[in-house]
OpenMM code with the backbone's topology and positions (N, CA, C; nanometers):
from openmm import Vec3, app, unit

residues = "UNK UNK UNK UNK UNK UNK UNK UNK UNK UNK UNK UNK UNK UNK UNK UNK UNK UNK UNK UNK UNK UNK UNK UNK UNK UNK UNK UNK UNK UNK UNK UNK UNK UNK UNK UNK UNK UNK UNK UNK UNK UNK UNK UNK UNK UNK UNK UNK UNK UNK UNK UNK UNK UNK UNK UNK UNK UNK UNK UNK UNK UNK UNK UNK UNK UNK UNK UNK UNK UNK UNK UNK UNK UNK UNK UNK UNK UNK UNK UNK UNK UNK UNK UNK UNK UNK UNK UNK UNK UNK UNK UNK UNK UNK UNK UNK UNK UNK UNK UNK UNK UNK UNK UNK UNK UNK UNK UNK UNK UNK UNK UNK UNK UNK UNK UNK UNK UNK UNK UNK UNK UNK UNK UNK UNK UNK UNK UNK UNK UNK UNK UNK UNK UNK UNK UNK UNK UNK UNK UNK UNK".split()
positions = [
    Vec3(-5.1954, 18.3723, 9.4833),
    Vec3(-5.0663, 18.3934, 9.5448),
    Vec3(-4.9687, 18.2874, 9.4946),
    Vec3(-4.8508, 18.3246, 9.5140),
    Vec3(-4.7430, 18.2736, 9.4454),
    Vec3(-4.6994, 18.1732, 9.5483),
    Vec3(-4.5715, 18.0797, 9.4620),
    Vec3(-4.4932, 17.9921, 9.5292),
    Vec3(-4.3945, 18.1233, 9.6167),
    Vec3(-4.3830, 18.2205, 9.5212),
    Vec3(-4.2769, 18.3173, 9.6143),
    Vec3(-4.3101, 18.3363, 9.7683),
    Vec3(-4.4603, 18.3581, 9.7476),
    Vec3(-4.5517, 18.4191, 9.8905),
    Vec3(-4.5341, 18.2874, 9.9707),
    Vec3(-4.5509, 18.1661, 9.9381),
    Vec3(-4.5958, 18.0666, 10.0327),
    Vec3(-4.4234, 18.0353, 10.0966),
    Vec3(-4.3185, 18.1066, 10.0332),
    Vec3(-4.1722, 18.1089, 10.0886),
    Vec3(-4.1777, 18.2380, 10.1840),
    Vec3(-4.2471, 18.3450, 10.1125),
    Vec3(-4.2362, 18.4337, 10.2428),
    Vec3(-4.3141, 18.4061, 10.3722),
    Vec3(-4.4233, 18.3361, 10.3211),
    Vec3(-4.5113, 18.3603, 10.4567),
    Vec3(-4.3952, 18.2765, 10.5820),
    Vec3(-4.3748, 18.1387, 10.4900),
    Vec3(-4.3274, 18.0531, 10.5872),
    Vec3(-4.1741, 18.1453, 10.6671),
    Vec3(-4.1030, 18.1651, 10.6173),
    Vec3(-4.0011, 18.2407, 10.6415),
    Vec3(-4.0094, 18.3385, 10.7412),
    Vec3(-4.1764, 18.4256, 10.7229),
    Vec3(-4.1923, 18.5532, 10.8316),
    Vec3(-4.2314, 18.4961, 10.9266),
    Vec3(-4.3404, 18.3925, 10.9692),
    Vec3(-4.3763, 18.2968, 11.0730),
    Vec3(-4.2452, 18.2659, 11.1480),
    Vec3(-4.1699, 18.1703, 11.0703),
    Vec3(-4.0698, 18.0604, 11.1829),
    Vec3(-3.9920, 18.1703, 11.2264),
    Vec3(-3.9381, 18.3045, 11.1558),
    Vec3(-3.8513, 18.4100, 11.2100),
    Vec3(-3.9117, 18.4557, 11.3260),
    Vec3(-4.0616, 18.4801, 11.3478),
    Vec3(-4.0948, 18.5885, 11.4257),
    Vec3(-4.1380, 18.5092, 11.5771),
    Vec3(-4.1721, 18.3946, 11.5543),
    Vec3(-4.1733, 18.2517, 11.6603),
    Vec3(-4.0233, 18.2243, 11.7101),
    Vec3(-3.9486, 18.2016, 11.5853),
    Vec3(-3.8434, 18.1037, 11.6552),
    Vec3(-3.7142, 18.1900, 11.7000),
    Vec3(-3.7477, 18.3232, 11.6219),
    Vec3(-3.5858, 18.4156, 11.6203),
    Vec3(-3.6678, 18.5242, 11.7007),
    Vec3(-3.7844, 18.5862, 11.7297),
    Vec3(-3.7987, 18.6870, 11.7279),
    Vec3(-3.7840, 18.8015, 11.6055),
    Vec3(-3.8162, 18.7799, 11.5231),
    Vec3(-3.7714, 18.9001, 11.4114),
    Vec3(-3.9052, 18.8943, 11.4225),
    Vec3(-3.9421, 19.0046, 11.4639),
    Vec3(-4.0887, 19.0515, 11.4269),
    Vec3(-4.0926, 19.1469, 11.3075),
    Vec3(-4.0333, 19.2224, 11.2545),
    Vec3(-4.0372, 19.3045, 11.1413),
    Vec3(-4.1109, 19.2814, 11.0159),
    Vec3(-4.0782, 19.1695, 10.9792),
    Vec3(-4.1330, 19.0525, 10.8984),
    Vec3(-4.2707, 19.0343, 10.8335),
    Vec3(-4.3097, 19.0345, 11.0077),
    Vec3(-4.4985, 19.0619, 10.9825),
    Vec3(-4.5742, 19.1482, 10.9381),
    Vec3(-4.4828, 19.2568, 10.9658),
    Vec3(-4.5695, 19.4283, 10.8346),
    Vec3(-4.5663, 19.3396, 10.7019),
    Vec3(-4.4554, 19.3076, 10.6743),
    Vec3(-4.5084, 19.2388, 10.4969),
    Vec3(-4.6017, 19.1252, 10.5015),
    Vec3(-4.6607, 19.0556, 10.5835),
    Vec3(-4.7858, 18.9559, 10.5691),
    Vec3(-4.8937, 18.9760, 10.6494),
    Vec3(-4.8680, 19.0921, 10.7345),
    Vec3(-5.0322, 19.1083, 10.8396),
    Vec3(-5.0428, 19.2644, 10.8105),
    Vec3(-5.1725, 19.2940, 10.7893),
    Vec3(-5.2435, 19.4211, 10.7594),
    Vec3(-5.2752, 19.4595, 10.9220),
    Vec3(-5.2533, 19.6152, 10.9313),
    Vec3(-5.2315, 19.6682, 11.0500),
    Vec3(-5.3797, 19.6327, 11.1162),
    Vec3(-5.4600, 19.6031, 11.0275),
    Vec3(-5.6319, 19.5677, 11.1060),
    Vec3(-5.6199, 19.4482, 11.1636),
    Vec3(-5.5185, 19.3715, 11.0901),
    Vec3(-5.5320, 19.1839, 11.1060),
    Vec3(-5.5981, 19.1492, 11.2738),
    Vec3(-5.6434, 19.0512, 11.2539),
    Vec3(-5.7703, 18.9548, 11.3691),
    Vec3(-5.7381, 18.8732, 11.3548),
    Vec3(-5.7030, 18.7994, 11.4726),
    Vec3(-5.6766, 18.6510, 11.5073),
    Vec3(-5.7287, 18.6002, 11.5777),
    Vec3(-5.8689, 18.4716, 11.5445),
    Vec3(-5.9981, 18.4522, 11.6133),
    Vec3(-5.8735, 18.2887, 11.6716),
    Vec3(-5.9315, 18.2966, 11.7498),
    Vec3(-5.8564, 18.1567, 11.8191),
    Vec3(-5.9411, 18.0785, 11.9464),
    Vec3(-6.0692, 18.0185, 11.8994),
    Vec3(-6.1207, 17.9615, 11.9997),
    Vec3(-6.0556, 17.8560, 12.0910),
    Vec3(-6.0841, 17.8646, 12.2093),
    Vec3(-6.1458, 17.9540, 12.2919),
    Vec3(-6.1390, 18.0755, 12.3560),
    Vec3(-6.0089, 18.1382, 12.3200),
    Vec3(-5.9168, 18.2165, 12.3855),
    Vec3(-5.9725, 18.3394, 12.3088),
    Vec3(-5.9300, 18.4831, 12.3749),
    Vec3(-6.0154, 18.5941, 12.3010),
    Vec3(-5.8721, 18.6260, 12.1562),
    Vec3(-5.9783, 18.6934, 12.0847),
    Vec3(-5.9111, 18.7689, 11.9721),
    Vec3(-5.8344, 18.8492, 11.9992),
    Vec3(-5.7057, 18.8105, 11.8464),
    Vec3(-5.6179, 18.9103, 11.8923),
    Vec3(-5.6743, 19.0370, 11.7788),
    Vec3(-5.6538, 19.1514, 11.8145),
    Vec3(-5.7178, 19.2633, 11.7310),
    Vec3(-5.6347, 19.3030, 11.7022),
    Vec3(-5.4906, 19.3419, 11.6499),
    Vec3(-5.3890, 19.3840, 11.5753),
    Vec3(-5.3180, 19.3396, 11.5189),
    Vec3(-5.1995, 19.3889, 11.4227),
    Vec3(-5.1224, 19.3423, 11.4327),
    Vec3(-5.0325, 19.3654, 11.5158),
    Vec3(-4.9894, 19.4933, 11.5740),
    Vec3(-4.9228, 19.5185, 11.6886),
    Vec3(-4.9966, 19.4125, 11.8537),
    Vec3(-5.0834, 19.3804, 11.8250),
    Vec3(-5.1594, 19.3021, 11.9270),
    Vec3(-5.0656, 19.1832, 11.9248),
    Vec3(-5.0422, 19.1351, 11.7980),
    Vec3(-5.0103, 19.0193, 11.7476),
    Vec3(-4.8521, 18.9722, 11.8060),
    Vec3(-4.7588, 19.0960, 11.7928),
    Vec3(-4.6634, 19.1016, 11.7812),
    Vec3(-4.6275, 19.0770, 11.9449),
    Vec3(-4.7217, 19.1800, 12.0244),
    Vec3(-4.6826, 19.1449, 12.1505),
    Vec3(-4.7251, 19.0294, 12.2006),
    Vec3(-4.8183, 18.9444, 12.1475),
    Vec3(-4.8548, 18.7623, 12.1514),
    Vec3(-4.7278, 18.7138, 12.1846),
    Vec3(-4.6718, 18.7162, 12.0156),
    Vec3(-4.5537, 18.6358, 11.9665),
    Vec3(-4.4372, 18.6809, 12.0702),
    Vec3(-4.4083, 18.8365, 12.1295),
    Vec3(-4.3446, 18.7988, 12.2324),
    Vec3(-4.3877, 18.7855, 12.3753),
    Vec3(-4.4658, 18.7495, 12.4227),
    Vec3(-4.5486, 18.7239, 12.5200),
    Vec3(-4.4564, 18.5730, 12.5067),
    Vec3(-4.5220, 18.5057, 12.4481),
    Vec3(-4.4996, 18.3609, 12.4040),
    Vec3(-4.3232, 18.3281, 12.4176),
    Vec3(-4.2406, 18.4203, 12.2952),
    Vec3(-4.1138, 18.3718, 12.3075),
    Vec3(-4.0547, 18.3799, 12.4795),
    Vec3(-4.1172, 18.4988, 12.5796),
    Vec3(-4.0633, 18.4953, 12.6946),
    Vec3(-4.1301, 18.3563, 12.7983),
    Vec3(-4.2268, 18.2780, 12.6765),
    Vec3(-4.2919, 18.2013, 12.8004),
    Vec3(-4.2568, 18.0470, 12.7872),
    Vec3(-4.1588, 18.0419, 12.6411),
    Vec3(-4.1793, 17.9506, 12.5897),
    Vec3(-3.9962, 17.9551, 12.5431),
    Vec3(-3.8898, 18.0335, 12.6214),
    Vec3(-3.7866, 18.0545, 12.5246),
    Vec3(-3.6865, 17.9912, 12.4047),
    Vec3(-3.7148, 17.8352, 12.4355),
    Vec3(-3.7058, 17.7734, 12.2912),
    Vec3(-3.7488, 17.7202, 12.2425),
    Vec3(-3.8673, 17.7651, 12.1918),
    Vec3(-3.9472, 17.8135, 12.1109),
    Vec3(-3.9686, 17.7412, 12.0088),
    Vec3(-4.0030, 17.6175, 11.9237),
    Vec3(-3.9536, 17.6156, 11.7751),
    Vec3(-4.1261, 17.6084, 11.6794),
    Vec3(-4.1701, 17.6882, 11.6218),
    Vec3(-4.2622, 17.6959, 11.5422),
    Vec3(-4.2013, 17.6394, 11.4346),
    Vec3(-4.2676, 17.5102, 11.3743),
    Vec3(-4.2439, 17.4386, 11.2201),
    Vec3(-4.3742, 17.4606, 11.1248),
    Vec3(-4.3977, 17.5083, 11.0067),
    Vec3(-4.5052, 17.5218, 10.9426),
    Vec3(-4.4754, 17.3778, 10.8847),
    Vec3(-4.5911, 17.3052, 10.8671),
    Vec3(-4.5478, 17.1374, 10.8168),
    Vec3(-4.5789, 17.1520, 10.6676),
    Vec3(-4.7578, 17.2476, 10.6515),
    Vec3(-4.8490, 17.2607, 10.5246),
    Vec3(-4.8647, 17.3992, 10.4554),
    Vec3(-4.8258, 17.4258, 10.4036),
    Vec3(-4.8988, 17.5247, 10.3501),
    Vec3(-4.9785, 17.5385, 10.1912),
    Vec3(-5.0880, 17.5844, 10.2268),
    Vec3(-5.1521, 17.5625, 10.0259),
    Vec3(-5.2356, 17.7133, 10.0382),
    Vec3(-5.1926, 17.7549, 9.9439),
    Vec3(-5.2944, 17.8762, 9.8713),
    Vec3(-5.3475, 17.8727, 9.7915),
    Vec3(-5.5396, 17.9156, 9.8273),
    Vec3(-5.5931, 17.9091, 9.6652),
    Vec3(-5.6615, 18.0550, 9.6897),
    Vec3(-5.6540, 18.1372, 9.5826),
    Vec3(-5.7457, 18.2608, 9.5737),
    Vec3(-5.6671, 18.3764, 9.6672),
    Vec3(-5.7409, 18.4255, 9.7459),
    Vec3(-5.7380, 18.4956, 9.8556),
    Vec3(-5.7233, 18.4051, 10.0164),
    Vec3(-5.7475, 18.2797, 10.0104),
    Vec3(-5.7301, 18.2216, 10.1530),
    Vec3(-5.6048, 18.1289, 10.1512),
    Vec3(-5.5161, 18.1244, 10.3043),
    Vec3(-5.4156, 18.0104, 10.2693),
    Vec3(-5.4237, 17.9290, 10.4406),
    Vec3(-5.4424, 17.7966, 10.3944),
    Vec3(-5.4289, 17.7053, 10.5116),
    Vec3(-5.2913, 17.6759, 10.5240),
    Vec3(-5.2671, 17.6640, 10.6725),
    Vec3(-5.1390, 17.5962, 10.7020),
    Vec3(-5.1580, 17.5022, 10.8352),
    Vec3(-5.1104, 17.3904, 10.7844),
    Vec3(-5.0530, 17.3195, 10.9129),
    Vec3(-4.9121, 17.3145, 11.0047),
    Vec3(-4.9198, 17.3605, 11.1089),
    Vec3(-4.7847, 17.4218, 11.2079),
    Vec3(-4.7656, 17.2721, 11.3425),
    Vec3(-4.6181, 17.2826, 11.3742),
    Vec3(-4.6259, 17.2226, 11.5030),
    Vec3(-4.5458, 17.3546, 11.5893),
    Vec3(-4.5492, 17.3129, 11.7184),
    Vec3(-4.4697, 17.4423, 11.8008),
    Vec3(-4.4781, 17.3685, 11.9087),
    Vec3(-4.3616, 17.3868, 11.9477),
    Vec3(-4.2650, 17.3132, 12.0186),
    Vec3(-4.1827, 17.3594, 12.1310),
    Vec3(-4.1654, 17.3619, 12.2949),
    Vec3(-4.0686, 17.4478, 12.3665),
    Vec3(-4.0838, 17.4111, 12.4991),
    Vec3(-4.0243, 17.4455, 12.5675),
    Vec3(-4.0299, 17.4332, 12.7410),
    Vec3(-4.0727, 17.5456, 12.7877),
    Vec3(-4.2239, 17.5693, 12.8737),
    Vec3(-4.2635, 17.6345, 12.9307),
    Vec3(-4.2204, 17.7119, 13.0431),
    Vec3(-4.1187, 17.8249, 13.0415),
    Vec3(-4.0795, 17.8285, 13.1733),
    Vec3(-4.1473, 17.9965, 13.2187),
    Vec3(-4.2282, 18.0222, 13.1853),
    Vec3(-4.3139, 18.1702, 13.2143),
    Vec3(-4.4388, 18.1436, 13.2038),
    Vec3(-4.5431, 18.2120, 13.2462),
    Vec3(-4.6907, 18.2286, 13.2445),
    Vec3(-4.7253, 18.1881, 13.0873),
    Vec3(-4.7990, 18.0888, 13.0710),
    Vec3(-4.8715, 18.0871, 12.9044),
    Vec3(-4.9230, 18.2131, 12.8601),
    Vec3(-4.9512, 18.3084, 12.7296),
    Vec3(-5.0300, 18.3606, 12.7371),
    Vec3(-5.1290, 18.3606, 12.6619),
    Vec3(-5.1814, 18.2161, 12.6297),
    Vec3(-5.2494, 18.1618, 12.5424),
    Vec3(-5.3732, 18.0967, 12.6722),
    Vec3(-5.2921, 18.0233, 12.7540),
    Vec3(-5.3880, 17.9404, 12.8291),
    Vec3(-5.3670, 17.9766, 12.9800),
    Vec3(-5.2595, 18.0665, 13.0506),
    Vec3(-5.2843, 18.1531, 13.1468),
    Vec3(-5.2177, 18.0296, 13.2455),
    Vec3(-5.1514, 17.9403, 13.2040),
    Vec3(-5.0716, 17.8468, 13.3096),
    Vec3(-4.9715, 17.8814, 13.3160),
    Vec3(-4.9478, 17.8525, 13.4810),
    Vec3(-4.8597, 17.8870, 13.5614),
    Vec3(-4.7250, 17.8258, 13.4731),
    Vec3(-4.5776, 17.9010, 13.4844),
    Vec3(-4.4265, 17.7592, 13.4597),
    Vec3(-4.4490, 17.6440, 13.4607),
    Vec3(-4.4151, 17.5390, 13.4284),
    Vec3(-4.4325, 17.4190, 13.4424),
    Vec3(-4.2913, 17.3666, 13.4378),
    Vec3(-4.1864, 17.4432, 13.3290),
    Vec3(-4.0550, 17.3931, 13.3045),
    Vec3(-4.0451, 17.2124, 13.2433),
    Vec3(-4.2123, 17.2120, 13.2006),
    Vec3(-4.1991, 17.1037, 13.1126),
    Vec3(-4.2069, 17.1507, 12.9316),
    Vec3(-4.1814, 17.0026, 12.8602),
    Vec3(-4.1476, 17.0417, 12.7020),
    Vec3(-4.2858, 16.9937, 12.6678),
    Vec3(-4.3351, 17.0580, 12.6109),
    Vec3(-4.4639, 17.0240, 12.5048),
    Vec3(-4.4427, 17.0646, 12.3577),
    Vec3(-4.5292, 16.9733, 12.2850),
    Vec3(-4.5414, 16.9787, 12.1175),
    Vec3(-4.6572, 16.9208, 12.0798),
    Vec3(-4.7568, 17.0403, 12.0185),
    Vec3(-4.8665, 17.0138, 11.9934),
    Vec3(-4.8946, 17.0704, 11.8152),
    Vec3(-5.0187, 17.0407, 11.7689),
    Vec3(-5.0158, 17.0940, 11.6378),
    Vec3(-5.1574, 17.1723, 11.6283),
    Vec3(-5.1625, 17.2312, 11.4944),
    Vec3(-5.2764, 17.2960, 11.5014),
    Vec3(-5.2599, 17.3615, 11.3257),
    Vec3(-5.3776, 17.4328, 11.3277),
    Vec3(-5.4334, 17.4689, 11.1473),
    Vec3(-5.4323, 17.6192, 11.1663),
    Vec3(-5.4629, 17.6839, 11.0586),
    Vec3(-5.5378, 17.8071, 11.1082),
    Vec3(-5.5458, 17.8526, 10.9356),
    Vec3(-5.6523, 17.8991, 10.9108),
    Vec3(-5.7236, 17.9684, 10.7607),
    Vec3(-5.7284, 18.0900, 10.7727),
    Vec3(-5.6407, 18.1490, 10.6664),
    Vec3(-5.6367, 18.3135, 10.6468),
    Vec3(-5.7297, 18.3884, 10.5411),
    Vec3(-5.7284, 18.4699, 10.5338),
    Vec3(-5.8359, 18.5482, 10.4282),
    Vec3(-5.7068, 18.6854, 10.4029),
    Vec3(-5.7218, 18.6739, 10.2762),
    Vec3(-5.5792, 18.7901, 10.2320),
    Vec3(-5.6491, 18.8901, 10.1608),
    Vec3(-5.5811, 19.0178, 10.1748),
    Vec3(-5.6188, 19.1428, 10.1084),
    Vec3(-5.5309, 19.2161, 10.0407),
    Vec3(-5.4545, 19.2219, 9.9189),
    Vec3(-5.3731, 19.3280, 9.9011),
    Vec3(-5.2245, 19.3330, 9.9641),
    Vec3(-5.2570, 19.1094, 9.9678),
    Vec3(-5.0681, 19.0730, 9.9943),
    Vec3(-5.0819, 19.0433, 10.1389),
    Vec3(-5.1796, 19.0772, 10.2019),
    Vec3(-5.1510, 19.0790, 10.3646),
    Vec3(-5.2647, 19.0233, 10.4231),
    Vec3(-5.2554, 18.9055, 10.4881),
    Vec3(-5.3584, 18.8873, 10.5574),
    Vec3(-5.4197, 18.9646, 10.6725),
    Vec3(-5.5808, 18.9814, 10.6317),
    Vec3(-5.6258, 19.0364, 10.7254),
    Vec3(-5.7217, 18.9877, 10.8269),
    Vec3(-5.7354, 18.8246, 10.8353),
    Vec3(-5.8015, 18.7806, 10.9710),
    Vec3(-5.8025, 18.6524, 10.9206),
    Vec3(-5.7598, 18.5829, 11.0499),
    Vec3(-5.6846, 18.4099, 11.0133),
    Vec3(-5.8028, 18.3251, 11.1939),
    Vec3(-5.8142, 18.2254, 11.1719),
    Vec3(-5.8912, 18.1804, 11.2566),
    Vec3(-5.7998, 18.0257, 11.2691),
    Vec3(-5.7880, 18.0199, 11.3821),
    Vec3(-5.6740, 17.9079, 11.4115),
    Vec3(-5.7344, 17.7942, 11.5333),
    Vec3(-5.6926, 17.6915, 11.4783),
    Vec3(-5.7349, 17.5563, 11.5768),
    Vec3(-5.6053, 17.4953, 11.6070),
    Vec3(-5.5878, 17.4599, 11.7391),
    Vec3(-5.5067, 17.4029, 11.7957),
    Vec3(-5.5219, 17.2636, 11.9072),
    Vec3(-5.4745, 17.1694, 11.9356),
    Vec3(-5.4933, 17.0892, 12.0191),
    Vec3(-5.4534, 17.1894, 12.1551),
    Vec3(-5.5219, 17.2309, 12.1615),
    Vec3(-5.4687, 17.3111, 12.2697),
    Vec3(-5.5060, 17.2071, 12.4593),
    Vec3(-5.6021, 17.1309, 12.4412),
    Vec3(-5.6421, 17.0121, 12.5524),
    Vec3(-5.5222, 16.9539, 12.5927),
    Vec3(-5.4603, 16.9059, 12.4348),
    Vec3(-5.3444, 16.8173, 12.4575),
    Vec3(-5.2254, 16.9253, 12.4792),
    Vec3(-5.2240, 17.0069, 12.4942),
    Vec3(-5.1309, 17.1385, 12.5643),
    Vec3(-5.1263, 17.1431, 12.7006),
    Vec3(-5.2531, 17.1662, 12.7248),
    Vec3(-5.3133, 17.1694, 12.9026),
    Vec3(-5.2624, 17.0373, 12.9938),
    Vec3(-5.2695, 16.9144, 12.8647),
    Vec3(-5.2746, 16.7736, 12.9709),
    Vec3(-5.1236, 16.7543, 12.9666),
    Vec3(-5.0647, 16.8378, 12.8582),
    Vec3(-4.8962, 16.8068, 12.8659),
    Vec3(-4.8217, 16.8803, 12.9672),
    Vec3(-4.8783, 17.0037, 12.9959),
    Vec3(-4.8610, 17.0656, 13.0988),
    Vec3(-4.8709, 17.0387, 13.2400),
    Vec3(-5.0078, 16.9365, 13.2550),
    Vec3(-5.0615, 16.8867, 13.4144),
    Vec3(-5.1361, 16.9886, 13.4371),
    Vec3(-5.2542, 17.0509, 13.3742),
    Vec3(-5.3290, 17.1357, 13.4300),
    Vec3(-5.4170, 17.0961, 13.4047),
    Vec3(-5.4802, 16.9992, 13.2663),
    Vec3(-5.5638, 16.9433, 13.2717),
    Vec3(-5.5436, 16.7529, 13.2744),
    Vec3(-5.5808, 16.6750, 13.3849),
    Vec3(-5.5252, 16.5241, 13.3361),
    Vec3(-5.5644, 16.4971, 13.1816),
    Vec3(-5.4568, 16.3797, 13.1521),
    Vec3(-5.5292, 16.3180, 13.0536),
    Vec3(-5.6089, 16.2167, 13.0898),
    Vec3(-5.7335, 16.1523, 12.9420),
    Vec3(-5.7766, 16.0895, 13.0126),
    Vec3(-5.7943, 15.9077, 12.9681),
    Vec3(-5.8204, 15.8550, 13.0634),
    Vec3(-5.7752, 15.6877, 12.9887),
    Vec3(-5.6896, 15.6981, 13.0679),
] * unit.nanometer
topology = app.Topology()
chain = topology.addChain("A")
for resn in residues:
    res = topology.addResidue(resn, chain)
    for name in ("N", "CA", "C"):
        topology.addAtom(name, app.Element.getBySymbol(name[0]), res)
């Protein structure tokens, strides 16, 4: 994959996080696409996906997804992201209540591509340090 692709990917991400343009994602997610995200269950679509991303923008409304990394070799591409916002709706990642606090956490996630489009990406997140920024889980120390 190209330098072109590693401009689109980034471009369809921060649009569909930070603007809502979901459209975007037909050109980088294959309608099968899987999004394994331990601990939380898989997402099985891309239409699955889409209603995530707005799940999220209503929970999270400003919102800011930054891709920091991105590298492609072959068929797989890692990226490193931060995402960033004030919680003021149900998570629907971690199922917490509003908080109307700001959190910024980071996280990875490795794709496997098919024919331009990724079709199943497996993602790690500090998601602990999400919970403890929130007050649902203390921190500890």
């Amino acid at each position: 994959m190209s330098e072109e692709m590693k401009a689109k990917i980034k471009r369809v991400w921060e649009a569909a996080f930070n603007q809502g343009r979901l459209d975007g994602l037909d050109e980088v997610l294959a309608p099968n696409y899987v999004r394994h995200k331990p601990p939380f269950p898989d997402v099985s679509s891309r239409e699955a996906y889409k209603n995530f991303i707005t799940d999220t923008r209503a929970s999270y409304p400003d919102v800011q997804l930054t891709i920091d990394q991105l590298i492609i070799e072959g068929d797989w591409s890692a990226v490193l992201w931060t995402f960033a916002g004030t919680q003021t709706g149900v998570s629907p990642t971690t199922g917490a209540q509003p908080t109307n606090k700001y959190i910024r956490f980071s996280g990875c996630g490795m794709s496997r591509w098919e024919g331009g489009r990724a079709v199943e990406e497996w993602e790690h997140g500090d998601y602990l340090g999400l919970l403890q920024q929130l007050g649902v889980v203390p921190k500890l120390g």
